[in-house]
C-alpha positions, 0 to 999 in steps of 0.5 A, spaced: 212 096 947 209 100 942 212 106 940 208 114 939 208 113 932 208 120 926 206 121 920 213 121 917 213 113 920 208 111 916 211 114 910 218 112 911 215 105 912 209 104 907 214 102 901 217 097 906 209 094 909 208 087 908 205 083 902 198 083 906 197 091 906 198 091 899 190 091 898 190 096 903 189 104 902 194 108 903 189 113 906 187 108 912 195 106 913 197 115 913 190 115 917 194 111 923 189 105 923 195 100 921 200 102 927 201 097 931 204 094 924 211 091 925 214 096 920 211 102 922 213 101 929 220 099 928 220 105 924 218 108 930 223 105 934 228 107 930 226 114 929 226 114 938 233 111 938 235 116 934 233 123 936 235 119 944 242 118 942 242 125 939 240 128 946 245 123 949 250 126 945 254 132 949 256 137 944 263 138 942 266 144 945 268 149 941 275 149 939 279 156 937 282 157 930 288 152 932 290 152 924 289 160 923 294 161 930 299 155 926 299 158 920 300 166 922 306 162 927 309 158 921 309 165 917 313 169 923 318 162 923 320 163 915 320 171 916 325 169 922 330 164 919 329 169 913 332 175 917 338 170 920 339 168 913 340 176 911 345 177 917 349 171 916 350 174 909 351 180 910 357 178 915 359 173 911 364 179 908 367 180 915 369 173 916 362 170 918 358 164 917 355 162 910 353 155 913 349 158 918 346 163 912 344 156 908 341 152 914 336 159 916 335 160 908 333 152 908 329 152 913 324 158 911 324 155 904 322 148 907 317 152 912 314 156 905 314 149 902 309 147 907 305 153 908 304 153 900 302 145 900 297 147 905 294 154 902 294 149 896 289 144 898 295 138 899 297 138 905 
C-alpha cells in the first residue's frame, strides 16, 4: 500500500534517505520522482496514522473551573470556623468553651495553611 505523499514528507525523510540517494539531487527527491522510496513513504504513513488517530480522538469535554469554585469554598469554610472561634471566645466570659474556640481557630489556620500552599505554587 502506498501512501499520498507531501512536500513535508519528503523533507522530513531526506536526511534519513538511504546511501543510494546520496548521489541524487535534492531537486529530483522534492520533485516527487523518489515516492515510492521505503522512507519517504513510512513518513507518509506515519504523517497519515497520526492525523487519523488525531481525528479518532473525541475531544475532551470541558470541564468547569472546579479549583476556582474549591477555593472560594475553602475560603467560606476558614471564614466560617473564623466566626465560630470569635463566638466561642466571646462566650468563654460567661462560662463558655475555650476547646471548641481552639478547634475552630485550628482548623481555619489549617485551611489557610492549604490555601496559601496552593496560591504559592506547592501544593
Amino acid at each position: 500500500m502506498t501512501s499520498e505523499v507531501t512536500q513535508a514528507d519528503r523533507e522530513a525523510a531526506w536526511p534519513y534517505s538511504p546511501a543510494c540517494y546520496s548521489l541524487t539531487d535534492k531537486p529530483k527527491w522534492d520533485a516527487g520522482v523518489y515516492d515510492q522510496c521505503g522512507i519517504i513513504q513510512a513518513f507518509a504513513r506515519h504523517r497519515e496514522q497520526e492525523t487519523l488517530a488525531a481525528l479518532s480522538t473525541p475531544p475532551a469535554p470541558e470541564q468547569p473551573d472546579m479549583v476556582g469554585e474549591l477555593v472560594e469554598a475553602l475560603e467560606e469554610a476558614r471564614d466560617l470556623f473564623r466566626n465560630y472561634e470569635r463566638h466561642h471566645r466571646a462566650k468563654i466570659s460567661e462560662a463558655g468553651r475555650p476547646e471548641k474556640a481552639e478547634r475552630n481557630r485550628d482548623i481555619a489556620d489549617r485551611i489557610d495553611a492549604a490555601l496559601t500552599k496552593y496560591r504559592s505554587g506547592d501544593a
